[in-house]
N, C-alpha and C positions, 0 to 999 in steps of 0.2 A: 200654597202659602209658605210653608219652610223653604220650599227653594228660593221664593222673591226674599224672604226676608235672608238666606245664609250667600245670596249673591249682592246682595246690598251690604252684608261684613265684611264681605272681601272685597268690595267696591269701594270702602271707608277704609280697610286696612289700606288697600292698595295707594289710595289718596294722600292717606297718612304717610307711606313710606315715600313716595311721591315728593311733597311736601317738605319731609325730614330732609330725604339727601338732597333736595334742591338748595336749601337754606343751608345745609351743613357744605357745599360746595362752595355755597359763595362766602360763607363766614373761613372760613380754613382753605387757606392755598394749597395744601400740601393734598386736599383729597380732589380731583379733576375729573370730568370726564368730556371725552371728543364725538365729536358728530352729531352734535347739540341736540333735539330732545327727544329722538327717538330712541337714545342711548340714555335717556335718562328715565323714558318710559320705560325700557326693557331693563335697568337696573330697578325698577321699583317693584318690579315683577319680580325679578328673580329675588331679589332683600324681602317682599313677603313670603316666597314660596321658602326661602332658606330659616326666617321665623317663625312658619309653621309647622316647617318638618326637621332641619338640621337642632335649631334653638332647645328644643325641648329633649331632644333626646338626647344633646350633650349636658343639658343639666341630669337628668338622669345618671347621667351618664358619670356626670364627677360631683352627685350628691354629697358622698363623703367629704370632699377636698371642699367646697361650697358650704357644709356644715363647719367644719376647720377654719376655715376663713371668716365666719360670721357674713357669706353673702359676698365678699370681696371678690372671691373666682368667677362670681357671674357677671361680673363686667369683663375676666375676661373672654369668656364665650360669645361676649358681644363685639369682642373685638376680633374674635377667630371667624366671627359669621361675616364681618366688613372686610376679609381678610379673602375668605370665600367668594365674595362676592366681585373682587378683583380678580380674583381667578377664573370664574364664570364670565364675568362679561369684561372683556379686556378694553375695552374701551373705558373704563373707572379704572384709576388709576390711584395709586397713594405714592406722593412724592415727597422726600425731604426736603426743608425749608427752613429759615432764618425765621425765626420769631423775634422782632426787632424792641419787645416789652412792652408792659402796659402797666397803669397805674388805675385803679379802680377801687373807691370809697374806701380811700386809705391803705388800699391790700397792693404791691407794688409786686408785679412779674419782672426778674429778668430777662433781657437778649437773651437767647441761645439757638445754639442747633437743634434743629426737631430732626431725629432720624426716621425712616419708615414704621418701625413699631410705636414710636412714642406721637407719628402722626395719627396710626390707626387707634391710639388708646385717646390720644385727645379728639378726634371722626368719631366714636363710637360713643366715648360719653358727649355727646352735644348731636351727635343724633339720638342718641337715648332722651335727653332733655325735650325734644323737641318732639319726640314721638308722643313719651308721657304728657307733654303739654295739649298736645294736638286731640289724643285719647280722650281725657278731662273735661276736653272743652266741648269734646262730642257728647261724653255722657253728661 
């Protein structure tokens, strides 16, 4: 019985992460990945196995610096884990891109250049969104 039910969390996590970068692929140019879905099934795999094991220990790990910040360093540990996870599976890729702006309930983005790090920090919060969404709606 704990086994049906702790391979059925990782089946939902796994789903979730699934889910997340698939959405988060087609929403952002700059995050891609090649050889269409069996590279996105093995990025969903490695993005949980790196949330269950890398995630946690570098919050530990920069407790202090996380305390300091009020919470703002662990976003970026969720950008060093999509960061990771480029480098695990080379087929996900993070590319730089032109964000051509957007205007949204009044709140007005400019054009700019997105470089590699400011595409992996906009990837990671919008897969963060989307994992917490997904979470939520399971529980």
């Amino acid at each position: 019985m704990i086994l049906l039910n702790s391979m059925k969390t990782l089946l939902r996590y796994f789903l979730i992460n699934l889910t997340s970068l698939y959405f988060a692929t087609r929403i952002i140019p700059g995050l891609t990945y090649t050889r269409g879905i069996k590279t996105l099934f093995i990025g969903a795999l490695a993005f949980m196995l790196i949330n269950f094991i890398l995630v946690p220990l570098l919050k530990i790990l920069f407790l202090p610096l996380n305390l300091l910040t009020l919470g703002l360093f662990a976003w970026l540990i969720n950008v060093l884990a999509l960061y990771v996870l480029t480098s695990l599976v080379s087929d996900f890729v993070l590319l730089p891109f032109h964000f051509s702006g957007a205007h949204f309930l009044g709140v007005y983005l400019p054009a700019m250049e997105l470089s590699t790090f400011w595409v992996a920090v906009v990837a990671s919060f919008v897969i963060g969104i989307i994992t917490q969404f997904l979470q939520w709606l399971v529980h």
